[in-house]
N, C-alpha and C positions, 0 to 999 in steps of 0.2 A: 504494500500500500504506500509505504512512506517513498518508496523507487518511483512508482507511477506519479505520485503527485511530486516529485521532485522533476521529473519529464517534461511534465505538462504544467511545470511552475503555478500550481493550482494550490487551493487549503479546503478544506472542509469546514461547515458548523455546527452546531449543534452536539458537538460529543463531550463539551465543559457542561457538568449539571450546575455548576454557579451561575453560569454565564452563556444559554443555549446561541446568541451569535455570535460568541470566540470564534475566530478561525483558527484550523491550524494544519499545518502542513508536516505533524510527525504526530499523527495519533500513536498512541500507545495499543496494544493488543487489546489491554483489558476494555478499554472505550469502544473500540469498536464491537466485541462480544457484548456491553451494554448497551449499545445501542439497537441488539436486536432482542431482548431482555425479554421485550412484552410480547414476543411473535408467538401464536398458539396457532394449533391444526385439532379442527374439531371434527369427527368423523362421526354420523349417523347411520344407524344399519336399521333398515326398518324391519318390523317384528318378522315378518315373510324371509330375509334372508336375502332376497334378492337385488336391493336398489340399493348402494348405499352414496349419500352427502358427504360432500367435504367442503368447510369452509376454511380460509387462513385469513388470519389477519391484514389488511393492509397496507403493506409496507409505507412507512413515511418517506419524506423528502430527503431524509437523511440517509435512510435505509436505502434507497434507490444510488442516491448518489456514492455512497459506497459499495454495491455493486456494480453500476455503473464501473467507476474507478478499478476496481479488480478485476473486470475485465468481462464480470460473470452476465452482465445485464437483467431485467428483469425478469424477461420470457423463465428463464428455469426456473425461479421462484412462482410464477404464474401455473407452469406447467405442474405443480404438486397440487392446487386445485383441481380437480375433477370434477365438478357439478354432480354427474349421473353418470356412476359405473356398474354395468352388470357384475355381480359375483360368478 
């Protein structure tokens, strides 16, 4: 992360919890594992067995932007939602 944003002479905000528009251009490991803190996968199976829901969280602006930056983009975090999948 710290490589990419030094590339792209870029900083990130939001990963200071005193201060969510610090910028900064060498997050630490541990901020950016806080920054996805709140991300939950909630998965419904209906009694039948057959359909089952998923919903995830929506990643924020921050959350984006840091994958963005790592290169992973959205769509794979998108793609672990399923709406409606057969068992």
């Amino acid at each position: 992360m710290r490589r990419s944003l030094a590339q792209e002479q870029a900083t990130l905000p939001g990963l200071h919890p005193e201060n969510k528009r610090k910028m900064t251009d060498t997050p630490t490991a541990e901020r950016l594992l806080h920054a996805f803190a709140g991300v939950s996968l909630t998965i419904i199976q209906y009694a039948a067995g057959e359909e089952i829901l998923r919903r995830m969280t929506p990643l924020s602006g921050v959350q984006e932007a840091i994958l963005q930056q790592l290169g992973l983009g959205t769509h794979l975090y998108r793609q672990l939602e399923i709406q409606h999948m057969r068992s």
